[in-house]
N, C-alpha and C positions, 0 to 999 in steps of 0.2 A: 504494500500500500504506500500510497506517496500523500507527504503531506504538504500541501501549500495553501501560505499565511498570506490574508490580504493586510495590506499598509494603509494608514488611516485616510486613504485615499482612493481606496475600495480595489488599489492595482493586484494583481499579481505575477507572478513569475513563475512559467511553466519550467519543470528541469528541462534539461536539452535532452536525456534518454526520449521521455515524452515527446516532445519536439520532434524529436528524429523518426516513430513510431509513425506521426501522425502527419507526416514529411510534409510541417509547416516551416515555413521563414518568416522572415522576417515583414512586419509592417501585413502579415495576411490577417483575417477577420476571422470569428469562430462564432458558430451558430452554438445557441443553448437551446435545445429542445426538452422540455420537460415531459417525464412519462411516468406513467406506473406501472412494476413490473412488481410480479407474483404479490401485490397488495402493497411495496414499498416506493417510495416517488422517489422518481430518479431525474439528475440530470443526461442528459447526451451531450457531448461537444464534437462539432462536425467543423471544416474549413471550409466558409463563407462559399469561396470560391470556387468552389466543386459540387453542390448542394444544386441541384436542377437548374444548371445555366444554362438559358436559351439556346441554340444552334445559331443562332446569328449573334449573339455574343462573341464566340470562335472567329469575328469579320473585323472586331473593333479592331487589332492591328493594321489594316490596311487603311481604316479613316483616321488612322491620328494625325495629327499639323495641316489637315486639312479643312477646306471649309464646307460646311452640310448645308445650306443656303440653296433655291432649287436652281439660280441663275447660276451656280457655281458646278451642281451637278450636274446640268445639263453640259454645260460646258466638257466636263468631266466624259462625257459619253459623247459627245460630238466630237471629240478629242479622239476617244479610241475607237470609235468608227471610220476618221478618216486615216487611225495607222493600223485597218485591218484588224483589230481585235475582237471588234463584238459584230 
């Protein structure tokens, strides 16, 4: 059993065994799911980031620094239409 203490600031400090288990990094989010299991309430801790993300979530690397505007989009598809792509 592992024991971890919050600071009167409600933080805490996962160990890194745990971290390593639950192959979080740094700056990720963690879902708390509350349950009851065989009549006692439990927490679950799951990473934010993995927890039913959309299929087009997996797209946002290709729109970042750019602008999502529809005159910017268009533009954007007018663009690789005349270099043959779409």
């Amino acid at each position: 059993m592992t024991l971890i203490r919050l600071t009167a600031k409600r933080q805490a400090t996962l160990p890194k065994r745990l971290c390593g288990e639950m192959s979080l990094r740094p700056g990720e989010s963690l879902v708390v799911d509350a349950r009851v299991i065989d009549g006692k309430r439990m927490w679950l801790l799951s990473p934010a980031d993995r927890i039913e993300t959309p299929w087009f979530a997996s797209l946002k690397r290709y729109g970042k620094g750019k602008r999502h505007d529809m005159p910017s989009v268009r533009e954007s598809i007018a663009k690789a239409r005349r270099a043959g792509r779409l």
